[in-house]
N, C-alpha and C positions, 0 to 999 in steps of 0.2 A: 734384815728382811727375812731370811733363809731361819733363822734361831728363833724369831719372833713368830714364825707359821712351819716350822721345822714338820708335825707330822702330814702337812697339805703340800710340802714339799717332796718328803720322803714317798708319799703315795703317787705324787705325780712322776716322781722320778721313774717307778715299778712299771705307771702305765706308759710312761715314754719309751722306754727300753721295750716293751712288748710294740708298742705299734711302731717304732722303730722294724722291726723284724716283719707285722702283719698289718700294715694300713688297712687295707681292708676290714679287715676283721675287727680294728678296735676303734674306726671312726668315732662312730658314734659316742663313745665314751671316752675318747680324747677330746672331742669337744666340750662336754659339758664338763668334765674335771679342768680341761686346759680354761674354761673361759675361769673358773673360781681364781684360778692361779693366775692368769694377765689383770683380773682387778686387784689382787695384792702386786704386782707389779709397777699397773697405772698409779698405785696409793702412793708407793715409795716414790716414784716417778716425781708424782707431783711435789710430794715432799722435799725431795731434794731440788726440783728447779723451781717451784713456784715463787721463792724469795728472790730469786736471782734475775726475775724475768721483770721484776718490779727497780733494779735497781741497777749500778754505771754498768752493771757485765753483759745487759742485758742478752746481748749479740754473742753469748757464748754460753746461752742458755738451751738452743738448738744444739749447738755441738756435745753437748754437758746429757743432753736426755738422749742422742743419735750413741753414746759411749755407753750408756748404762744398758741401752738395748741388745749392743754388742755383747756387754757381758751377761746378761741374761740366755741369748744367742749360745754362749758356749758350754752353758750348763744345758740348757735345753737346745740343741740346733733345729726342732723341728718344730719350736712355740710357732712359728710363723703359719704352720696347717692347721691352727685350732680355727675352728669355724668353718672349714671345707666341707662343702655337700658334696658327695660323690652320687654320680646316679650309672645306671649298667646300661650301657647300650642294647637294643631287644636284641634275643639271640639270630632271629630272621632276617637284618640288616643285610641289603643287598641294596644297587647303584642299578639305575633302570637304563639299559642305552639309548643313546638321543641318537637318531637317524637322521643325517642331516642330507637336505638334498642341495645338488649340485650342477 
């Protein structure tokens, strides 16, 4: 998978290591690079359990895709925030007190 899309790899790698360090700052462009890279992910995914899911293993065809994600996971640990919308709280956020009577 990684040899097969090697330079969608290597790019993603640069902007992982940067939003790694500046979430902020690279949101936006971690999503839309990170979503190119979970469809080459889901592709292989499918590839390797879709045969398996049709036949006697079938029941270790969840375990078999839950392992491939882990090791996805350790090259990338932070694919799981692709698609996060961040939004900034207004800067004037304040709690109005409730007077309660008694």
């Amino acid at each position: 998978m990684i040899e097969d899309n090697k330079s969608a790899f290597e790019d993603f790698r640069e902007l992982h290591d940067k939003y790694t360090l500046d979430q902020d700052r690279w949101q936006e462009e971690f999503n839309v690079e990170g979503e190119k890279i979970l469809e080459i992910v889901r592709e292989y995914e499918n590839r390797l359990c879709a045969n398996q899911e049709r036949g006697m293993y079938n029941k270790f065809s969840v375990n078999l895709a839950e392992k491939f994600q882990n090791e996805v996971r350790k090259f990338f640990p932070l694919i799981d925030h692709v698609g996060i919308i961040t939004t900034k709280a207004p800067n004037n956020f304040f709690i109005k007190k409730i007077e309660l009577n008694s």
